[in-house]
N, C-alpha and C positions, 0 to 999 in steps of 0.2 A: 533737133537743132543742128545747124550744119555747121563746117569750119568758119564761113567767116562768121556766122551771129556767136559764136564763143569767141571769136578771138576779138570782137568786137568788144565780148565781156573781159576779157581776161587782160588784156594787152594793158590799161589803165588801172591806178585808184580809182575812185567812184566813191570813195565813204559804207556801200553796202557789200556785203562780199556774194562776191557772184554762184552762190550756189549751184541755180541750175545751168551754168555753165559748166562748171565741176565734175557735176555728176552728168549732163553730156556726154563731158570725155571716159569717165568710167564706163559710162553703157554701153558706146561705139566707140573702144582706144582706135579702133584700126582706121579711121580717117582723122582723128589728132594726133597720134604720135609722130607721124614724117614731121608734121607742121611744129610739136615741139621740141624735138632733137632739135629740127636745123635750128629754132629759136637756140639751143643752146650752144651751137656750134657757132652763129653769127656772135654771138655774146662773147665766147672766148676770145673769136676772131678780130675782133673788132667791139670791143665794150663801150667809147668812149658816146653813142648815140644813146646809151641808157644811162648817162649822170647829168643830163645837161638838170643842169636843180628847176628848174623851172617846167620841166617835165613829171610823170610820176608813175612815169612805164615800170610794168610790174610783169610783164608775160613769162619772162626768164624764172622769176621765181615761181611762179606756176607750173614751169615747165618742169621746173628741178623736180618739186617734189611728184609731182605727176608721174613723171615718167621713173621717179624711184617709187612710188605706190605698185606701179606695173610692170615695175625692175625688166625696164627695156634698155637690153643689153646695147644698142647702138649708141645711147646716149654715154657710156661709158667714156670713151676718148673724148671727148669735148666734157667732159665734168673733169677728167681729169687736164686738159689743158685752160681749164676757166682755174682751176684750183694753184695751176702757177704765174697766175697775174703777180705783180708788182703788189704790195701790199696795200699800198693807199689806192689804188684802183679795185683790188678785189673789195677791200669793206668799203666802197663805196659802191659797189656792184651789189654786194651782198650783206653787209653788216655781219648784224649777227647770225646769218644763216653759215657763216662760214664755220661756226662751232656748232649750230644747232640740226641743221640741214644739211650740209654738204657730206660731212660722213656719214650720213646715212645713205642719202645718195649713191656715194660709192658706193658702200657695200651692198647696195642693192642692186645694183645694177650692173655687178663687177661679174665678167665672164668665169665659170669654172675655170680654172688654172691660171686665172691673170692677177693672181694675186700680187705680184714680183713687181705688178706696176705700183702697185700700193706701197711694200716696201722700198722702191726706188726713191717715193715721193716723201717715204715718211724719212728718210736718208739724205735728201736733194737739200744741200744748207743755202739753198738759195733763196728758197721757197721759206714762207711766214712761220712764224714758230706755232699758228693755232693751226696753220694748214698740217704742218707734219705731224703734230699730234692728232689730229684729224683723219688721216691718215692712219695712226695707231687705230684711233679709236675706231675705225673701218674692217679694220683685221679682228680689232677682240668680236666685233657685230658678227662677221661673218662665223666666227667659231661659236661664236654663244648662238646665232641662229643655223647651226649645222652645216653651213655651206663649207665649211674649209678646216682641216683636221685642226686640234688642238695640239695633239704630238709637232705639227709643223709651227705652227707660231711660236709655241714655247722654244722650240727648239731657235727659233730666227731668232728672239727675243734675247734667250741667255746670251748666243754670241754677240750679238748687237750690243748690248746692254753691260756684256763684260770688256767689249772692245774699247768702249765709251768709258767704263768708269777709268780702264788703263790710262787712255790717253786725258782724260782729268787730272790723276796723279802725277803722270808724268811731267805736265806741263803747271801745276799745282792751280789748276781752276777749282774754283767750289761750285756747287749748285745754284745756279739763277734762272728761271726759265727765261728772261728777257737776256742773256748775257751767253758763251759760248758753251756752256756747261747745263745749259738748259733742257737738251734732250734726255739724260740719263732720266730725269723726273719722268718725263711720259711714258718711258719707257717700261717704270720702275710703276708705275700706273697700269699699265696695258699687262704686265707678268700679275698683278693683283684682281685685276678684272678676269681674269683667267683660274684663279686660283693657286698660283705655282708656289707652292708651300714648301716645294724643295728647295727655295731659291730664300729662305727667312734668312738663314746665317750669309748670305752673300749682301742680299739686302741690309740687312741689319749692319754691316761694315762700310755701308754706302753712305749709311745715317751716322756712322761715327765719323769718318772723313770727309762728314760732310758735303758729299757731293750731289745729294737730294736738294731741293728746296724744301724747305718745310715750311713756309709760308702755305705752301702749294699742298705740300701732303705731310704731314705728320708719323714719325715711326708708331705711332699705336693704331691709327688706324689702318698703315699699311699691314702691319701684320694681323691685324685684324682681317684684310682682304684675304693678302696671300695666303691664309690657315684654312679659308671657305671651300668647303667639300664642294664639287660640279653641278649637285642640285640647288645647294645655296646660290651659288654663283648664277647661274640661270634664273633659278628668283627675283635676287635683289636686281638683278645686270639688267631685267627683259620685264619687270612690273611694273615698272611707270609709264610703260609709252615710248621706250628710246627702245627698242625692236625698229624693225624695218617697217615703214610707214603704212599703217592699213587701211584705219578708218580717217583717209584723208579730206573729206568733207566735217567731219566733227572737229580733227585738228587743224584746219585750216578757218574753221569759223572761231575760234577762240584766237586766232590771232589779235594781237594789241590793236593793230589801226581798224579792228571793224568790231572794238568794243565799243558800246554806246557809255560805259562810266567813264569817269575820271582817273587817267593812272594819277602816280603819285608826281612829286612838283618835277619829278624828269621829266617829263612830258612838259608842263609849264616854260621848262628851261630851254628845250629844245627848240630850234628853228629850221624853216624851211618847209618842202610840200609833206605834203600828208604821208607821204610814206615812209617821213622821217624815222617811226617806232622803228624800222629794219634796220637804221643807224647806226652804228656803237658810238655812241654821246663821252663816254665814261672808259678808263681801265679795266679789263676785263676782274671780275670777282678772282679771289682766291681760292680753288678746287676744295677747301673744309671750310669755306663760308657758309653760312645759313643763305639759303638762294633766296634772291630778289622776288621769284614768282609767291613766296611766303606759304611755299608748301611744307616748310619744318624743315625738310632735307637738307643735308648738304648742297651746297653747288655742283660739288660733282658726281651725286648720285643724281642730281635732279638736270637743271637744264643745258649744265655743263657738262653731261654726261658725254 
């Protein structure tokens, strides 16, 4: 199959998910990848051609995960400039991929030593609050899949994360992840998905002055995380499938809009084209909710991860 009979598959919904398209581009990446960088570079650059709602252009997200299945380094700078869109244009670009897809993306695709753009991004109070913690969650990926020291995150994390609780106190903000005090949480997430155990008693004063959310994260299960020896940690962190994307034809077939059952009345409720499932319809769950996918887990061990 050549470039255009794939991009002929991929560029739309369709109802059926274009498999041997998919695996196309797996067998021969080297004449689709130019083709989906620059998809993701036009995207950044100009997004407003993929919302018109009467459209139900999907190549972008093809592209995302694609080129993170095959962690092609070029696509790096255009994921990271599609990741500081304006907020109501990114989830509408992207929905829910911006919490489910997008940091993995990064971290897959993120060059040895460029990490510094990731914490720029996860830093940049300009940018969405699921992008920065997206961001986070891009860093703990690359440490739990070996790409980038653990001694270094921990280290960027304590001072970030102590810097953060200061100016809380000082200015008397509490925890809100929607509100200005919102980051310490992800932060305080990303030092748990790591296991930093050294960091209980710091945490732990985080949670008395409140400057956690605990709708978000709860002090028993954070120290539950933070106490997790590095095998634990790589366990629970990398056994469901939030690893860097592998088997992207099996994950990309279970997506929502190319199940043949019925979701639940969200879907009833929803309006617009077919590719509405990629939507966020709803406020996003709270990170120790029971997740929607109705796999038992958390949210934030499972799709919120």
């Amino acid at each position: 199959m050549d470039w255009p009979a794939i991009r002929a598959e991929l560029e739309r919904y369709n109802n059926v998910f274009p498999q041997a398209a998919v695996e196309a581009v797996m067998q021969a990446p080297e004449q689709a990848i130019p083709h989906l960088v620059q998809e993701l570079a036009d995207c950044a650059a100009n997004p407003q051609p993929r919302l018109d709602p009467n459209d139900t252009w999907m190549l972008h997200l093809y592209a995302l995960y694609l080129c993170a299945t095959l962690r092609v380094e070029a696509a790096y700078p255009h994921l990271l400039n599609l990741a500081q869109l304006d907020t109501e244009t990114l989830d509408e670009v992207l929905g829910d991929h911006v919490t489910e897809g997008l940091p993995r993306a990064l971290a897959a695709t993120c060059p040895a030593g460029a990490e510094g753009e990731l914490t720029a991004l996860a830093q940049n109070q300009r940018c969405d609050i699921w992008v920065r913690s997206g961001a986070l969650r891009a860093l703990t990926l690359r440490v739990l899949e070996g790409d980038y020291p653990r001694e270094a995150l921990h280290a960027w994390l304590v001072t970030t994360a102590n810097a953060e609780a200061q100016r809380m106190r000082d200015e008397g903000i509490t925890g809100d992840i929607h509100g200005e005090g919102g980051m310490l949480t992800w932060l305080e997430i990303a030092l748990a998905e790591i296991g930093a155990g050294d960091q209980l008693d710091t945490v732990r004063s985080w949670f008395d002055d409140k400057l956690i959310d605990e709708e978000i994260e709860g002090w028993k299960g954070a120290q539950n995380d933070l106490s997790r020896d590095w095998a634990t940690c790589l366990e629970q962190e990398l056994n469901h499938g939030w690893g860097y994307p592998s088997d992207i034809v099996a994950e990309m077939g279970r997506w929502a809009c190319f199940s043949d059952e019925d979701d639940d009345e969200e879907d009833d409720e929803e309006a617009g084209p077919p590719q509405t499932p990629f939507v966020r319809a709803e406020p996003k769950l709270g990170r120790n909710d029971p997740c929607s996918c109705g796999s038992g887990k958390k949210y934030k061990k499972c799709c919120g991860a």
